[in-house]
N, C-alpha and C positions, 0 to 999 in steps of 0.2 A: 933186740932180744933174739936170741936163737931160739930154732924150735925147740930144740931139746929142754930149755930154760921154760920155754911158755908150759911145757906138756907139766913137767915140775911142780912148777906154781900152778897150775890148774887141780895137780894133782894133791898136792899141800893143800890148799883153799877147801877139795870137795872129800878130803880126808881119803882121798884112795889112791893105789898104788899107780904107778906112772904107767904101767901095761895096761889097766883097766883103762885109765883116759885115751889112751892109742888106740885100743880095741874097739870104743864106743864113738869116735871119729872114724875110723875106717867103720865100722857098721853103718854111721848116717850117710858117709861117701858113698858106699856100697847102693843105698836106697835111692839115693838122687842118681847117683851114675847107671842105675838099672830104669831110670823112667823113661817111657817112650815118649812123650811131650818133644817137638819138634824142639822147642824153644830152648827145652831143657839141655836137649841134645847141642845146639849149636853153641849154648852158653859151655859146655863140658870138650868141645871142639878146640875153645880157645885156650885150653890148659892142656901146657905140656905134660905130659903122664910117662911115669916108665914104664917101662914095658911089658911088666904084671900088672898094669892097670892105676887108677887112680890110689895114690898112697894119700895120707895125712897134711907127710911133706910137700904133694903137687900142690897142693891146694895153696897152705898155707903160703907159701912160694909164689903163687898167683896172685891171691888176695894182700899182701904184702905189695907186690907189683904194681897192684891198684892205687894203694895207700901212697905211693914214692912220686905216683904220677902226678 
């Protein structure tokens, strides 16, 4: 499934529009990629990010990664 497919169907299922679901992924990224916790910090190390920062896509791109392994 592509992202854009998952954000869809997230968006379908919680009744709202697919910018809102974008929005409220990058705001939780946002909160974990601002924690100072070392631990936190090295696990946000191991995700390639572009280069305005952690997007929806790195993640999901990561954790997908995980999934293949």
């Amino acid at each position: 499934m592509t992202f854009k497919k998952a954000v869809k169907q997230i968006a379908q299922r919680e009744g709202i529009g697919r910018k809102a679901v974008y929005r409220e992924m990058q705001r939780a990224i946002d909160i974990g990629y601002g924690c100072a916790d070392p631990g936190v910090q090295l696990a946000w190390s191991r995700i390639e990010l572009s280069r305005r920062g952690p997007r929806p896509e790195d993640v999901a791109r990561y954790v997908a990664g995980i999934f293949k392994a």
